[in-house]
C-alpha positions as CSV (number, residue, x, y, z in Angstrom):
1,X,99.5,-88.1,47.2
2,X,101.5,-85.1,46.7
3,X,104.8,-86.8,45.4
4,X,104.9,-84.8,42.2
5,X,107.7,-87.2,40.7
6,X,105.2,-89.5,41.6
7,X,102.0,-87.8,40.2
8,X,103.7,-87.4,36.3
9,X,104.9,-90.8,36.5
10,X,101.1,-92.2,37.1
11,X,100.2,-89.6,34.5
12,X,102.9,-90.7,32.1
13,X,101.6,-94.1,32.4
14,X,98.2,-93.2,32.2
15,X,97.2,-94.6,35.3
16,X,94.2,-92.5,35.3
17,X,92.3,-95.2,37.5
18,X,94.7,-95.3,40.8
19,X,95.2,-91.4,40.0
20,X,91.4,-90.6,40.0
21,X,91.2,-93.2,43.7
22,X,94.3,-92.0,45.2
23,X,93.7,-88.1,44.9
24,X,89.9,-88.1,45.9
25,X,91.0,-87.4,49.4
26,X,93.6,-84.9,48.8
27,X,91.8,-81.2,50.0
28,X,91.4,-79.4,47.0
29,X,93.6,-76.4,47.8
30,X,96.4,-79.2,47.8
31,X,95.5,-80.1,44.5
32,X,95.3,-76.9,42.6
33,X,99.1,-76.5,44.4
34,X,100.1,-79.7,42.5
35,X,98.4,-78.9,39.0
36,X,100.3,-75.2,39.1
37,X,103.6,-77.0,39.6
38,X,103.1,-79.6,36.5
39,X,103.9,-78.9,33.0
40,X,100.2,-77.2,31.4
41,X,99.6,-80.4,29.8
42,X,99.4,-82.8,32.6
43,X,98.1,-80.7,34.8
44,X,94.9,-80.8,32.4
45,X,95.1,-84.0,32.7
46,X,94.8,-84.6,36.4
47,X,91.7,-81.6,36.2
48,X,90.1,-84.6,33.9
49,X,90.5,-87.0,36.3
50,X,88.7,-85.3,39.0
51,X,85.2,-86.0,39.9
52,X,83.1,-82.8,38.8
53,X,82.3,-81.2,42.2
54,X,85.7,-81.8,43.5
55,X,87.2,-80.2,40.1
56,X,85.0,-76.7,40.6
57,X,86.7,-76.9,43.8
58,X,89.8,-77.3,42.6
59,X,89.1,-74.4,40.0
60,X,88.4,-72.2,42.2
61,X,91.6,-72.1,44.0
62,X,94.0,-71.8,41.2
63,X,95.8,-68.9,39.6
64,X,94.0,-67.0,37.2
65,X,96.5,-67.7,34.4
66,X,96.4,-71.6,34.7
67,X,92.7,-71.1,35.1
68,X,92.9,-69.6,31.7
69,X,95.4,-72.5,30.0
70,X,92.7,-75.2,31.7
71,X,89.8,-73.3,29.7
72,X,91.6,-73.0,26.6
73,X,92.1,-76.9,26.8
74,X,88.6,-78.0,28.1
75,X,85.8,-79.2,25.9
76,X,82.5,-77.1,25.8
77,X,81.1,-79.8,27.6
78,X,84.0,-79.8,30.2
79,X,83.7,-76.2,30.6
80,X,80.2,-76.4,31.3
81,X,80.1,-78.9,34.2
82,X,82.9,-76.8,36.0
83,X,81.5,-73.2,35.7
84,X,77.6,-75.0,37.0
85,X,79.7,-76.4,39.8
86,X,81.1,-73.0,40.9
87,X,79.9,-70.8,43.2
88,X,79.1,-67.6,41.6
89,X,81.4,-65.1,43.1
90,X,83.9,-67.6,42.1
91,X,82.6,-67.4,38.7
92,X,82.6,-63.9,38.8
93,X,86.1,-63.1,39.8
94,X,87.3,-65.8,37.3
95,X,85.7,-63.7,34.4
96,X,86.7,-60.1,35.7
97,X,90.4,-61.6,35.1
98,X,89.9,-63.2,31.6
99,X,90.9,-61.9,28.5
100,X,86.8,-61.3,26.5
101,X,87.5,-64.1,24.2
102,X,87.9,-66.6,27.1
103,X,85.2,-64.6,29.0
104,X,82.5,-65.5,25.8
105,X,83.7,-68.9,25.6
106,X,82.8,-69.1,29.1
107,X,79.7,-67.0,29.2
108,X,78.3,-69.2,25.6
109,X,79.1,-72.6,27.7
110,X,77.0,-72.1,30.5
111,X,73.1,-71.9,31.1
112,X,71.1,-68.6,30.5
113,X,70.2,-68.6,34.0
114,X,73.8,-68.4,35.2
115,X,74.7,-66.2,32.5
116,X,72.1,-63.9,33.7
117,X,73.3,-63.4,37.0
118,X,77.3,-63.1,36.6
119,X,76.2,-60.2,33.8
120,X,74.5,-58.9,36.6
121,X,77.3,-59.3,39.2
122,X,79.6,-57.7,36.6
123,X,78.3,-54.6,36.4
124,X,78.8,-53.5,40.0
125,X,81.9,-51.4,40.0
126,X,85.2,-53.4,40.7
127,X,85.6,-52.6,44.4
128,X,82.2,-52.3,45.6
129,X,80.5,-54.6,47.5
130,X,78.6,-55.6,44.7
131,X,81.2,-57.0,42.8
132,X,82.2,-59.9,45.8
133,X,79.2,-60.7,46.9
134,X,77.4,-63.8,45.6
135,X,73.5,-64.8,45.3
136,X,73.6,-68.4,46.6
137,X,72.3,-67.8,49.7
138,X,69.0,-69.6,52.0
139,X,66.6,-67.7,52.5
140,X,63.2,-68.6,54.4
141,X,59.7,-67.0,55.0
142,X,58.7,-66.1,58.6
143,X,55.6,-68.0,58.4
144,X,57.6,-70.9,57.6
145,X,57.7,-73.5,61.3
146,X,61.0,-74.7,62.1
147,X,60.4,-77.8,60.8
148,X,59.5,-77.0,57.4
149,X,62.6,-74.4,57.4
150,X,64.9,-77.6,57.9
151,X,63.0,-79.0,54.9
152,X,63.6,-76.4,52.4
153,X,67.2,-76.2,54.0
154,X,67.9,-79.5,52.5
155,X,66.0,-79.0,49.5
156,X,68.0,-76.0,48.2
157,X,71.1,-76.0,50.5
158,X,73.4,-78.2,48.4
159,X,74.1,-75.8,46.1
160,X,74.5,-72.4,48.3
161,X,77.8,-70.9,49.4
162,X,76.4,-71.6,52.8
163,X,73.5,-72.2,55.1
164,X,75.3,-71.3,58.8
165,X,72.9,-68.0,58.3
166,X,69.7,-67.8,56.8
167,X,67.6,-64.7,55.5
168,X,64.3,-64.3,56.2
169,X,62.4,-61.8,53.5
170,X,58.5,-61.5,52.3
171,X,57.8,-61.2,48.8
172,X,59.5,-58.4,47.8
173,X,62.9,-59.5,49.1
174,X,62.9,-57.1,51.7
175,X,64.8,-58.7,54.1
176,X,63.2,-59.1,57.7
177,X,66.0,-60.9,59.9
178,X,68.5,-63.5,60.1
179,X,68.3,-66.6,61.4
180,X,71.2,-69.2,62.1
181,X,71.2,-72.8,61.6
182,X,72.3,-73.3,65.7
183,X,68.9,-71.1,66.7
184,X,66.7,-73.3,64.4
185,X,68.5,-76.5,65.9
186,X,68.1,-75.5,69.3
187,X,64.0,-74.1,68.9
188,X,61.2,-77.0,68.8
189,X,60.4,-78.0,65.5
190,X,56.7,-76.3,66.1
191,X,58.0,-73.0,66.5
192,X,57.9,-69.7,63.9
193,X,60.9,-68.5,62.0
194,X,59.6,-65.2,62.6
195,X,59.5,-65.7,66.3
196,X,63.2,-66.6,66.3
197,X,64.7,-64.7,63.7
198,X,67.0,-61.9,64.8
199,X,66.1,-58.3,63.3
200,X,68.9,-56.1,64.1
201,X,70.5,-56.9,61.2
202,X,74.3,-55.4,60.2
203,X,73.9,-55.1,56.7
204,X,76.1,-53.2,53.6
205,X,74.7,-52.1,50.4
206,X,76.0,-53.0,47.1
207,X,77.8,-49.8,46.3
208,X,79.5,-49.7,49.8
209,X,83.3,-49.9,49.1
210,X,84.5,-53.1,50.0
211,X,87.1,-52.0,52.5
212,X,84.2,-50.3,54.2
213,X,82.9,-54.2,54.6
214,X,85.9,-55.5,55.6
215,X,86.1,-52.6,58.9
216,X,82.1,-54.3,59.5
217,X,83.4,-58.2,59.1
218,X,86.1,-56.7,61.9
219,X,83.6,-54.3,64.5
220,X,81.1,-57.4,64.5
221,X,83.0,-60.3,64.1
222,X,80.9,-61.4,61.0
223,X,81.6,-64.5,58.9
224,X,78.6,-63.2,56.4
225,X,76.8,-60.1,55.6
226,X,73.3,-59.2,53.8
227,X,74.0,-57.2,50.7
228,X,71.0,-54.7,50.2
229,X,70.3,-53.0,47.0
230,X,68.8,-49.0,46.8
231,X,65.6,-50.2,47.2
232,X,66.7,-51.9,50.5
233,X,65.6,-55.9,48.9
234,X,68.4,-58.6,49.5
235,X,70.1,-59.3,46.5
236,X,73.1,-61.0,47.8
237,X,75.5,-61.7,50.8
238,X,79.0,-61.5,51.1
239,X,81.1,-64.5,52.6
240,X,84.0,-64.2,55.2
241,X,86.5,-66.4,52.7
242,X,85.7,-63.4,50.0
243,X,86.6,-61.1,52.9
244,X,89.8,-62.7,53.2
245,X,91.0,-62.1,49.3
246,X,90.0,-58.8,50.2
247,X,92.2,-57.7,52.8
248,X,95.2,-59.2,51.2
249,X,94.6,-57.7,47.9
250,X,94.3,-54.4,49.6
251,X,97.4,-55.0,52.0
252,X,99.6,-56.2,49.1
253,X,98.4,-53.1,47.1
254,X,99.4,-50.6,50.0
255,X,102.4,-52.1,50.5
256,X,103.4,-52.0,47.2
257,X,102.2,-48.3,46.9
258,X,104.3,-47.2,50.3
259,X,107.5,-48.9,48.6
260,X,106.9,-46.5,45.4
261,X,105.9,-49.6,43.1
262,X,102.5,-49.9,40.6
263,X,100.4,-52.5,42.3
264,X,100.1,-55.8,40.4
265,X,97.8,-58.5,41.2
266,X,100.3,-61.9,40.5
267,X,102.0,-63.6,42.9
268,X,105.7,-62.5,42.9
269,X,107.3,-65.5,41.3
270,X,104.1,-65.8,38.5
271,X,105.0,-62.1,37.3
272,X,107.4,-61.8,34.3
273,X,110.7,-59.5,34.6
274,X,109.5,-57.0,32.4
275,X,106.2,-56.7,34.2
276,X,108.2,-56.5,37.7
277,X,110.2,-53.5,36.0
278,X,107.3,-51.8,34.4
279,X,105.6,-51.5,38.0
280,X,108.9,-50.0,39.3
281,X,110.4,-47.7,36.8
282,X,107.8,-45.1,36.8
283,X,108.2,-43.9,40.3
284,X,112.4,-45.0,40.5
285,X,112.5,-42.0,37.6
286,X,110.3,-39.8,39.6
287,X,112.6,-40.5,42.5
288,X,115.7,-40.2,40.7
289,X,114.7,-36.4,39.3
290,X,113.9,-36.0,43.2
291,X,117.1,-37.0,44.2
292,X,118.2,-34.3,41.7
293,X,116.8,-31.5,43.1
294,X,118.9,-32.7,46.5
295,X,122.3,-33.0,44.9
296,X,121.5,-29.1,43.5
297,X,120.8,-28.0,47.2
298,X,124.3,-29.6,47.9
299,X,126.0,-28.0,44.8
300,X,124.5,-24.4,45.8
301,X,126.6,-24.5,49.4
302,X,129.5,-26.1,47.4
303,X,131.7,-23.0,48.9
304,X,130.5,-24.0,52.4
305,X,131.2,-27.1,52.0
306,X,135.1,-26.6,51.1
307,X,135.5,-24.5,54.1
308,X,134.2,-26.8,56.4
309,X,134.2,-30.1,54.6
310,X,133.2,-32.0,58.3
311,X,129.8,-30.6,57.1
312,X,129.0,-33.4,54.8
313,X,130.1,-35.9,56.9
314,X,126.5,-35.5,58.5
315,X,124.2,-34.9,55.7
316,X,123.8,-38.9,55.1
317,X,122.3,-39.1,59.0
318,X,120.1,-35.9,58.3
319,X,118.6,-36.8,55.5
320,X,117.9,-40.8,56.7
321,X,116.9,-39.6,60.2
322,X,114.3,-37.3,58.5
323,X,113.0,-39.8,55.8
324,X,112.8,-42.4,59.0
325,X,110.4,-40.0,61.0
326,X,107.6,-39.4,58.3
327,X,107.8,-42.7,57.2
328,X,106.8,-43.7,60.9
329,X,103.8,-41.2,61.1
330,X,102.8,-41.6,57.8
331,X,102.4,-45.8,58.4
332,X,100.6,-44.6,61.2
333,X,98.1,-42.2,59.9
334,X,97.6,-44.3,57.0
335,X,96.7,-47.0,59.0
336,X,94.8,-45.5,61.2
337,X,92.6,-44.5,58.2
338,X,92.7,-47.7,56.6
339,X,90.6,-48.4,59.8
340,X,88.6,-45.4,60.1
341,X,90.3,-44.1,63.6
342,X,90.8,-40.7,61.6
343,X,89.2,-39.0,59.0
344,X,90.4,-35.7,57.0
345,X,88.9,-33.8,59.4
346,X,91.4,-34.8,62.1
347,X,94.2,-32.9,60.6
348,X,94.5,-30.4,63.1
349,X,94.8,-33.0,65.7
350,X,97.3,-35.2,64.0
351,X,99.4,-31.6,63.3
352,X,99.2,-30.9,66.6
353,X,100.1,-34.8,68.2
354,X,102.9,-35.3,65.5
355,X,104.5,-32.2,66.2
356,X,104.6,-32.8,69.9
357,X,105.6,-35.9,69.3
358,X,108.4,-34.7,66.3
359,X,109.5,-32.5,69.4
360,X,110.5,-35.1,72.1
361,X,111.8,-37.6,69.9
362,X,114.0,-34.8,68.0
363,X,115.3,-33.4,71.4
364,X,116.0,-36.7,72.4
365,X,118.1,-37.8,69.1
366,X,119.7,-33.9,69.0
367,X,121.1,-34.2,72.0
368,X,121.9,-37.2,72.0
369,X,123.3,-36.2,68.5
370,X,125.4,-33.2,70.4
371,X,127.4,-35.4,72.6
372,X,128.5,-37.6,69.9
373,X,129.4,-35.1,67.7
374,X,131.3,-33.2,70.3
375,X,133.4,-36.3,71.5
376,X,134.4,-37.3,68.4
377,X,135.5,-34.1,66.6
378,X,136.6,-31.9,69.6
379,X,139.9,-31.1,68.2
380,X,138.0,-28.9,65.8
381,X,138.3,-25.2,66.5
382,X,134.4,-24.6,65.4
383,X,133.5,-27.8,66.9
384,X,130.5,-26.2,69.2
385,X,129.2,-24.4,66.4
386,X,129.2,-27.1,64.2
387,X,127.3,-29.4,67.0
388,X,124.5,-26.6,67.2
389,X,124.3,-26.6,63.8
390,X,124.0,-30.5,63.3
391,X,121.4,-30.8,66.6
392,X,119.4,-27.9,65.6
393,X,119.4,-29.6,62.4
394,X,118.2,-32.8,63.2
395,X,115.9,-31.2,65.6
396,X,114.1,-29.4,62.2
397,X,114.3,-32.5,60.4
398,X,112.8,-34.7,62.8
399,X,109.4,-32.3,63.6
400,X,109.0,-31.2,60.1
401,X,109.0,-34.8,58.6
402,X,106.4,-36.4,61.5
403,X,104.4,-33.4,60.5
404,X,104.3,-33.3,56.8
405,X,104.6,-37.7,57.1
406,X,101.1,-37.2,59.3
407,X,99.5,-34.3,56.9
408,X,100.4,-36.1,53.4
409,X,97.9,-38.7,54.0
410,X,95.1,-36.4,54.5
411,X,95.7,-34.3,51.4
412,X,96.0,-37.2,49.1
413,X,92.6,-39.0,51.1
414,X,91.2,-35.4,50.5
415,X,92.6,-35.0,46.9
416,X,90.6,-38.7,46.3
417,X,94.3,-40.1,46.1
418,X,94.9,-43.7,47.7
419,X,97.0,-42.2,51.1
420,X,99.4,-45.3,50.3
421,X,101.0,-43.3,47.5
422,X,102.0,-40.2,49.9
423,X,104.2,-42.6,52.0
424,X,108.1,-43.3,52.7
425,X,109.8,-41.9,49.1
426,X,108.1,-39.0,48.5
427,X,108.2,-38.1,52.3
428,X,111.4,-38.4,52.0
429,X,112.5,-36.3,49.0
430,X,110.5,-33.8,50.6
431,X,112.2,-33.8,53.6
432,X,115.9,-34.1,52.8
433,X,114.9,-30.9,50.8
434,X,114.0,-29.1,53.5
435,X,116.6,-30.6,56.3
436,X,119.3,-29.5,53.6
437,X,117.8,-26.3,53.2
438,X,118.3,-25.7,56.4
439,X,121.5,-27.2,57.4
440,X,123.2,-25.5,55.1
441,X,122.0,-22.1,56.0
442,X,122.2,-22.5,59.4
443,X,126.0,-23.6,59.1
444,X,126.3,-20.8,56.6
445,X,125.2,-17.9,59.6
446,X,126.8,-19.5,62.5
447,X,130.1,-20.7,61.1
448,X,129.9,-17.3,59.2
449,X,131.1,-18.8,56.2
């Protein structure tokens, strides 16, 4: 059923009976999809109709805003049954978004116990490990027999995010190994936990940023991960479907950051116009004033320009050529970075590879640059000059903006500044600064204007 003519009519007609039957085996993803496209009010009402560990389900996947609009429209009772169903990293992220008075509706509808532990998960800092990790997990006792680890499985496993991997501590929560549900399925039912378990255990620590666990989900092809606290006792585990949020919260804020925009975390078409604006103005000014200081390099060879006006015929291809080339090794060294390839101490290497590289594509391009130049404008009496000039130029442009697109990077990582920001725009005012700079004063001594 995902007719959504369909769905308000039955909704319309109260048809809550064939609604409840017909959408019990729609995937829950699908659902939350249909409840973001109806009007707030029935969308409420198909939430209602849901049975309750289907609706947690569908709770979990949908926007934070029509997350709120449910749990301003939900009974205490209602409100209770969903946030019990969730998972608690679900919970979690739900509440970090939420204005306080819908966070202590939330927090005043739900057992001490489970208020307890999402007070505890706040308090990790916002992009630490901490903060996505949840504390459903299994875990089992080495002295436990294979047999009796099945047993508690099924005893506690209903409610856990999952029970692929199991974690085997003493009584101190120190955690000993892993061990995963295929090992304990293939081993007789006789045999020790401990026996089995693995103990080279790839672990993270609550504090560790969470793109630094992303990198480990990558290197070891993970789909969970032990988190450890100070003290080195599990307290949690992160999941690979949290991992996933991850890297496209952190992609979509880089990308927003290397196109000169604040990063937001609502889907394009959910944020408002003036929101969309705020994020973009700031740096558009910045930009702008930059743009100033190019269009004042221009004025200050005015006089060169009205003897030779063919001058600023190029200046357009410069200045594009140049922002082009350090918005290519910036991308580069930022995502080399982003995966831990290169550090800030590499910056000597990547002066010394970008401006090799800055070399052979720039003689490449100036001399291509030459020819074109030459054929097109060889009725002018300067024209040879004016060629060197241009090549020479672009020659400048092209190893000084792989070089400073390479270096920014490092001096914002090193400055504690997300690298993102030092990418294409303010290369690129840099840059045409410099190539102008240049162009002009090289066309000033050889055309001896």
């Amino acid at each position: 059923m995902n007719n959504l003519t369909e769905l308000e009519k039955m909704i319309d007609e109260k048809q809550f009976k064939l609604l409840r039957t017909g959408i019990t085996d729609v995937n829950p993803a699908d659902i939350a999809a249909l409840i973001e496209e109806l009007p707030i009010d029935k969308g409420v009402v198909l939430f209602r109709v849901l049975p309750k560990d289907m609706a947690s389900d569908v709770f979990a996947n949908l926007f934070h805003e029509i997350q709120q609009a449910l749990i301003e429209r939900l009974s205490a009772k209602e409100i209770f049954e969903v946030i019990e169903e969730l998972f608690l990293d679900d919970t979690v992220d739900f509440i970090e978004e939420m204005p306080a008075i819908i966070a202590k509706r939330v927090l005043a509808n739900v057992t001490s116990e489970t208020r307890e532990l999402i007070n505890q998960l706040l308090k990790y800092p916002e992009d630490s490990a901490g903060s996505i990790m949840t504390v459903e997990y299994v875990d089992l006792k080495s002295h436990l027999t294979v047999a009796q680890a099945f047993e508690r499985i099924r005893r506690i496993g209903l409610d856990k995010e999952t029970i692929y991997t199991c974690y085997v501590t003493d009584s101190e929560r120190v955690l000993k190994g892993v061990v995963s549900v295929k090992t304990l399925l293939l081993s007789e039912p006789e045999e020790i936990v401990g026996d089995i378990m693995d103990t080279s255990i790839i672990f993270t620590t609550t504090d560790t940023d969470r793109e630094e666990v992303v990198l480990l989900f990558d290197k070891y092809d993970l789909i969970n991960i032990p988190v450890m606290d100070s003290e080195s006792r599990l307290v949690g585990i992160i999941t690979v479907d949290d991992i996933i949020d991850v890297v496209q919260e952190e992609a979509t804020e880089d990308f927003e950051k290397m196109a000169a925009m604040s990063p937001s975390d609502k889907p394009y078409l959910k944020t408002s116009v003036p929101q969309l604006a705020k994020n973009r103005i700031t740096w558009l000014f910045v930009m702008m004033f930059a743009a100033m200081i190019t269009g004042g390099i221009i004025g200050r060879f005015e006089e060169a320009i009205m003897v030779v006006p063919l001058l600023m015929v190029f200046v357009p291809m410069l200045m594009d050529t140049g922002g082009n080339s350090g918005a290519q090794s910036s991308t580069m060294v930022i995502r080399g970075m982003a995966l831990m390839e290169i550090t800030t101490k590499d910056f000597i290497k990547i002066i010394w590879k970008e401006m090799r590289v800055g070399l052979l594509v720039g003689l490449l391009l100036s001399t291509v640059n030459f020819l074109r130049v030459y054929l097109t404008y060889n009725n002018n009496p300067d024209i040879l000059r004016i060629c060197v000039t241009v090549s020479a130029t672009l020659l400048f442009t092209v190893v000084v903006a792989n070089i400073i697109g390479g270096l920014l990077p490092i001096v914002a990582k090193k400055c504690r500044i997300d690298p993102a920001v030092m990418a294409a725009p303010l290369i690129t005012t840099i840059v045409d600064a410099m190539s102008l700079i240049v162009y002009f004063w090289l066309a000033t001594v050889l055309l001896s204007i």
